[in-house]
C-alpha positions in Angstrom: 63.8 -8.1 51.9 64.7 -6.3 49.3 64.1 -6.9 45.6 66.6 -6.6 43.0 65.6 -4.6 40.2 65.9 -5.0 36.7 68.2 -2.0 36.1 70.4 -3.0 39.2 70.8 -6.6 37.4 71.9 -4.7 34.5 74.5 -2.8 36.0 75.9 -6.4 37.9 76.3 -7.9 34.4 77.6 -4.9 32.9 80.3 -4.8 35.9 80.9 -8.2 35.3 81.2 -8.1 31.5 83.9 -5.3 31.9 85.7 -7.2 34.4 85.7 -10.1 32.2 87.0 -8.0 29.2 89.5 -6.1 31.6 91.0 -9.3 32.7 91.4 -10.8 29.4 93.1 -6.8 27.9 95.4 -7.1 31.3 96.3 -11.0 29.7 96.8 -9.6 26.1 98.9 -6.8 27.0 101.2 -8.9 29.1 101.6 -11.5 26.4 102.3 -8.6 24.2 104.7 -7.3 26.8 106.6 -11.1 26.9 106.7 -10.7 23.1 108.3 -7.5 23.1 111.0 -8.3 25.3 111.8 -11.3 23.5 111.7 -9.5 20.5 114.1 -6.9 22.0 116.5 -9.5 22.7 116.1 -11.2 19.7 117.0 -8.3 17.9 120.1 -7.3 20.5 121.4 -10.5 20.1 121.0 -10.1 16.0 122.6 -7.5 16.2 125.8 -8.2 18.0 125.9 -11.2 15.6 125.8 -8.9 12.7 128.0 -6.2 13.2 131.4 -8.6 13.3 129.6 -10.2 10.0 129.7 -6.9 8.5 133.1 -6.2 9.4 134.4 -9.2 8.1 132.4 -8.8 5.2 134.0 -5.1 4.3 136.8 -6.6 5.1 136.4 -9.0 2.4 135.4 -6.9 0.0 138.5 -5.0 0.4 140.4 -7.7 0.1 138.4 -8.5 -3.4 139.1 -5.1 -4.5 142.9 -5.1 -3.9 143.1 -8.7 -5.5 141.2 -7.1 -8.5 143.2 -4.3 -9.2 146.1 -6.3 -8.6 144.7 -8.8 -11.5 144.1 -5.7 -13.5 147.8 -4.5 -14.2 148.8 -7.8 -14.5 146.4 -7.6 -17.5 147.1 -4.5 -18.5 151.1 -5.4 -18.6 150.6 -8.3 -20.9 148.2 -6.4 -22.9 151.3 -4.3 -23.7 153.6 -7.0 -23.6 151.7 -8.7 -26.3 151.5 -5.7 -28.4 155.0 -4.8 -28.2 155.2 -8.7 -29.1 153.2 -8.4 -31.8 155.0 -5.1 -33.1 158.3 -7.0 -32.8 157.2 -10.0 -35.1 156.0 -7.4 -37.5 159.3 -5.6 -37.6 161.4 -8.7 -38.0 159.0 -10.2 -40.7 159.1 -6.9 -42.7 163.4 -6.5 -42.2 164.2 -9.9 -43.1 161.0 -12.0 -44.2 161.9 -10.5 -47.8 165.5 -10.7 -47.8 165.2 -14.7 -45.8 163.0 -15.7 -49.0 165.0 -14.6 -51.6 168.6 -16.3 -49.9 166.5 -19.2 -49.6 165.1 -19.2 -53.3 168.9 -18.9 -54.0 169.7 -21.8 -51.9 167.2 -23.5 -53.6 167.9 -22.9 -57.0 171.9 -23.2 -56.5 171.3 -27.0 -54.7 168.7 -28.0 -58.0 171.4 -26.3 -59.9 174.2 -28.8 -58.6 172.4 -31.4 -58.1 171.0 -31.8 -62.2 175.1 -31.2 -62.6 175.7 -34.1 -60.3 173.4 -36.2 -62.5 174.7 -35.0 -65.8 178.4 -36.1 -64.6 177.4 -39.0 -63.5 175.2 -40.1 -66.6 178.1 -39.5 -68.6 180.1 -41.8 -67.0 180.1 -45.3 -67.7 179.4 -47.2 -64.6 179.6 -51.0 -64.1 178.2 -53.1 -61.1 179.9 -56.0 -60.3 177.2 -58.9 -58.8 178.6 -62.1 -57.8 181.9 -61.9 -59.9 179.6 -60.7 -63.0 180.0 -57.4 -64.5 176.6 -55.4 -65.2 176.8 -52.9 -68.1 175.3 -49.6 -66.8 172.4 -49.4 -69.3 170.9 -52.8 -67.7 171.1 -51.2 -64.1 169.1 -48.5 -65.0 166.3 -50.3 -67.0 166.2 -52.4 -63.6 165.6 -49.8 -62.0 162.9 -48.6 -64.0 161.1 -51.7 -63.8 
């Protein structure tokens, strides 16, 4: 019979020990491999996703840019719209806000005018009011009215 030695039982558990860790490496890398793939595909199928996203996104961008210059002459027309406004209501309130006062401080005066005439003719006048077959001298009427 022959006797194992110590250095031969050394070298059987060193064999085994690699085998062990060889096995479990061989396991690692094909989980790693599994992973891989699915994070190929993963990332293929992202992808395919993405690119139409991106295109519809420059798309809309696009579409936002020509709707903003768009909305920018529209602003820049009434910008000069009201300025040309605004330089309109100065040039008619210059050429006739002057003149328009004045005609109307001479309506003005000419209707107090012939209206204090009005009152003068009429004070001078004798008036009578008749009130249920009475006769009302005109001085009476007028402290009535006072009261």
């Amino acid at each position: 019979m022959h006797t194992v030695s110590g250095g031969e039982v050394a070298g059987i558990l060193v064999a085994v020990f690699w085998a062990i860790l060889v096995s479990f490496l061989a396991v690692a890398l094909a989980r790693l491999a599994q992973t891989l793939k699915a994070t190929t595909k993963l990332v293929a199928d992202v992808t395919d996703q993405a690119v139409p996203l991106l295109a519809d996104a420059s798309s809309a961008v696009r579409s936002a840019q020509t709707q903003l210059d768009r909305v920018d002459a529209i602003a820049s027309d009434v910008q000069e719209v009201t300025s040309n406004a605004s330089a309109l209501s100065t040039t008619v309130a210059s050429t006739f806000g002057g003149p328009l006062v004045k005609v109307a401080a001479f309506g003005y005066g000419v209707r107090r005018a012939l209206s204090g005439r009005k009152e003068d003719v009429l004070a001078g006048q004798s008036r009578r009011t008749v009130i249920v077959g009475r006769t009302v001298p005109a001085a009476r009427r007028t402290k009535r009215k006072k009261d």
